[in-house]
N, C-alpha and C positions, 0 to 999 in steps of 0.2 A: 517871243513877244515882238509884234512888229507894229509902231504908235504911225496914225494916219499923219499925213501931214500935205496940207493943200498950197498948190502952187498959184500962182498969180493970176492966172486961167480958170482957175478952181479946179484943178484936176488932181485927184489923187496923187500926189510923186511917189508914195509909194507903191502901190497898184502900177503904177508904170514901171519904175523901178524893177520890180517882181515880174513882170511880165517881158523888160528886158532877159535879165539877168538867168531867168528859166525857158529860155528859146534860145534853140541852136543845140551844141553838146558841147559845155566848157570843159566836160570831163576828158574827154577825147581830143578837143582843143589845146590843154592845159598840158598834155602830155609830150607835146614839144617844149614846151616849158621847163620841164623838169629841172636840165642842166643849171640853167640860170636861179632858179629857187632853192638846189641844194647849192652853189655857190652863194648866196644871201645866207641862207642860216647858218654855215659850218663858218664865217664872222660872227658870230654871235656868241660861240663856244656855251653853247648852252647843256647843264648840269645835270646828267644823270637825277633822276626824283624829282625834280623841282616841276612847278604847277605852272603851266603853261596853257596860255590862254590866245587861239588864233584867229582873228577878228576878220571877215569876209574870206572864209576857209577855201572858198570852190568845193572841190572833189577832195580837198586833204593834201594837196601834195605837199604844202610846206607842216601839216599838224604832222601826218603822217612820217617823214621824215624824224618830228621831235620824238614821235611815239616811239618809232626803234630803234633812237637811242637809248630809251629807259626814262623821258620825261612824263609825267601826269599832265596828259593835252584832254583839252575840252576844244574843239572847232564850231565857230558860229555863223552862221549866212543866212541872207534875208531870201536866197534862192531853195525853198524845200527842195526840190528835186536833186540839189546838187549834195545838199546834208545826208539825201537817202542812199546817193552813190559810193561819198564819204566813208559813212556807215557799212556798207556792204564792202568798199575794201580793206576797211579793218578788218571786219567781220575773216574775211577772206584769208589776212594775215596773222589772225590769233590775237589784234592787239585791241587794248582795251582803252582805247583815245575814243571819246565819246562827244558828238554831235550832235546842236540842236539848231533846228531855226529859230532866229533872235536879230534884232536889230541892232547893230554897232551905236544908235543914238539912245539905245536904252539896255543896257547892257543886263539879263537877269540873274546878276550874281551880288553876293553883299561887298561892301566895302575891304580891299586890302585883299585880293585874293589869292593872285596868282604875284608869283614871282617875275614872270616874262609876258610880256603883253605884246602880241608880235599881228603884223599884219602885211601881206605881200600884194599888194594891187591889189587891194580889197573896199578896204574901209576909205579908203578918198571917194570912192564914187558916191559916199552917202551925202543926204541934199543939206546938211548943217551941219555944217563943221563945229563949231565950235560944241555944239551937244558930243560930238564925236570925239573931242580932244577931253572934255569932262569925262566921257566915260572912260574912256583910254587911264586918263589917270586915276580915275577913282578906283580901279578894280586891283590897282597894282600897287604891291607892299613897299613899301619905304625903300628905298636903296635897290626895287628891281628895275629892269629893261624894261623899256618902249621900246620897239622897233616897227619902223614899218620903210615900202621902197613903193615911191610912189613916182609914175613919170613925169616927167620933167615938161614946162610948157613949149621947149624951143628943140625937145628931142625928137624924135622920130617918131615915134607911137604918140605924142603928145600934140605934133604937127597933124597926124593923120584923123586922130580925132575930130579937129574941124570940121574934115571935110563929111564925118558919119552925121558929128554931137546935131550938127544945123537939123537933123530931120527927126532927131530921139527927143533931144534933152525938156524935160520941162522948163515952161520959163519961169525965171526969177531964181532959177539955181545954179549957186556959185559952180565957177568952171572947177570939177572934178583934179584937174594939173594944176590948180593952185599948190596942194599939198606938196608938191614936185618944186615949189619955190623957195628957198631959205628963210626972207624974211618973212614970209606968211608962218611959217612952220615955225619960227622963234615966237611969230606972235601968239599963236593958237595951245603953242606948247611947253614954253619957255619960262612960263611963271611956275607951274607943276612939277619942272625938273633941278637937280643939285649939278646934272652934266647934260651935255647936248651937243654930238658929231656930229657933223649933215657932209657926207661925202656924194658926188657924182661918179653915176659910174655903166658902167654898160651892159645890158643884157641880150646876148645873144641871141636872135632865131634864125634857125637852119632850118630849111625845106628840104627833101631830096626831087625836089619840081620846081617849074619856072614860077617868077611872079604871078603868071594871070593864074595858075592854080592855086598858086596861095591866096589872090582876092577871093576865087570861089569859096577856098577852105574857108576863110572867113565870115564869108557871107552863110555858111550854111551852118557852123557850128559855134563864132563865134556872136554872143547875144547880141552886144549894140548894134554890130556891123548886119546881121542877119534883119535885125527888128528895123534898119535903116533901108534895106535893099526893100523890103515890106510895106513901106510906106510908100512907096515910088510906084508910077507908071512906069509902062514899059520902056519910053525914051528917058524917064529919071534914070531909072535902073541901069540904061548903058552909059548914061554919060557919069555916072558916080562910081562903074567900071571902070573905065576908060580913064577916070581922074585916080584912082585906086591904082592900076597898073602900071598907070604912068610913075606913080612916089615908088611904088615900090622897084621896080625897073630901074629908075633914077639912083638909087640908093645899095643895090646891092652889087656885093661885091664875090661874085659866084660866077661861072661863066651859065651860059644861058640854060640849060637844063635844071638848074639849081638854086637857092636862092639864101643869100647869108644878107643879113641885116641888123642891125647896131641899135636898139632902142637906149635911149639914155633914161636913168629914171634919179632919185634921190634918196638915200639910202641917209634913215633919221634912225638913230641910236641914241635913246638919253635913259638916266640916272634919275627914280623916281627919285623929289624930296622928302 
């Protein structure tokens, strides 16, 4: 279930949203990712059986991970396409973690569900927080995990965004790296939970290519970055290049054929009440 929700423009945010979020291929984007998403959930030490529920899923890589452990995953995304790819690499793996598209502000599950309510760079990008932190907790049993890693606004991937969000984001919705803040994150969550860790911490991306290949990689597979090169002219399109290779160029610590880079994000772990 995915509820409309109009922006200050009048524009659909969600329909934008959607039409980010299924342009480009996160599935094949995400798979540099890996490393860093099973270093997030194996803190977590999460429980053979237990019902796990993963909120703005992608392609599965963090549901997928809980599923072969031996946990009962359900993965959710506002992106179908990405739900369908999900689904086929379970399918692929024998595992039985089950996928639907669903909105993080409307969660279609009853009250008290899952034990572990996890989300990895997902559910921040939704345009109402606070509907998102309701359902976060409403779905999860007494005494289970929240968890989510959301990037940080003074980190790398949170700096970089500026320079995309100006040409995506609808208006009138909160900055997505909010959630990446402490005291926002105490505010939005803090009354719902009996415990609440907020550590900083870092998530690696390793290219085996230079920066301006990674701008391309991103422009072509990864949505916001894609759906922003999209909206430009051809002299936008270089100069938002040009501003892209510079941060990343700036930042990495690879010699030049290569590129390693340090995104900070916020790593929220709390104890439903």
């Amino acid at each position: 279930m995915v509820t409309q929700t109009v922006g200050s423009d009048g524009v659909d945010v969600k329909a934008r949203l959607k039409a980010i979020w299924t342009a480009g291929d996160y599935d094949r984007f995400s798979r540099y990712m890996e490393a860093g998403a099973r270093e997030f959930y194996e803190r977590l030490n999460v429980a053979p059986g237990c019902k796990l529920l993963d909120v703005g899923c992608g392609s599965g890589q963090l549901a997928l991970l809980a599923a072969r452990d031996g946990a009962e995953v359900v993965g959710v995304d506002i992106a179908g396409n990405l739900v369908e790819r999900a689904r086929a690499r379970a399918r692929a793996e024998g595992l039985t973690a089950r996928f639907e598209e669903a909105d993080a502000e409307a969660l279609p599950f009853e009250d008290a569900r899952f034990d572990v309510v996890t989300s990895l760079i997902g559910a921040m990008f939704a345009p109402q927080p606070d509907r998102v932190a309701r359902e976060l907790l409403r779905v999860c049993v007494p005494g289970g995990m929240i968890a989510m890693a959301n990037w940080t606004p003074q980190g790398f991937i949170g700096q970089m965004f500026k320079a995309v969000s100006k040409f995506i984001a609808p208006s009138g919705m909160p900055a997505p790296v909010l959630w990446g803040d402490e005291a926002t994150v105490r505010q939005r969550l803090g009354h719902g939970l009996s415990e609440l860790n907020l550590t900083r911490r870092q998530y690696r991306f390793e290219y085996p290519f230079p920066p301006s290949e990674v701008v391309e990689f991103f422009r072509l597979y990864y949505g916001p970055t894609n759906r922003a090169f999209a909206s430009l002219d051809q002299a936008g399109q270089a100069h938002l290049r040009k501003e892209l290779e510079e941060w990343w160029t700036r930042h990495n610590q690879s010699g030049p054929d290569c590129t390693t880079v340090y995104g900070e994000y916020l790593e929220v772990i709390g104890v439903r009440v």
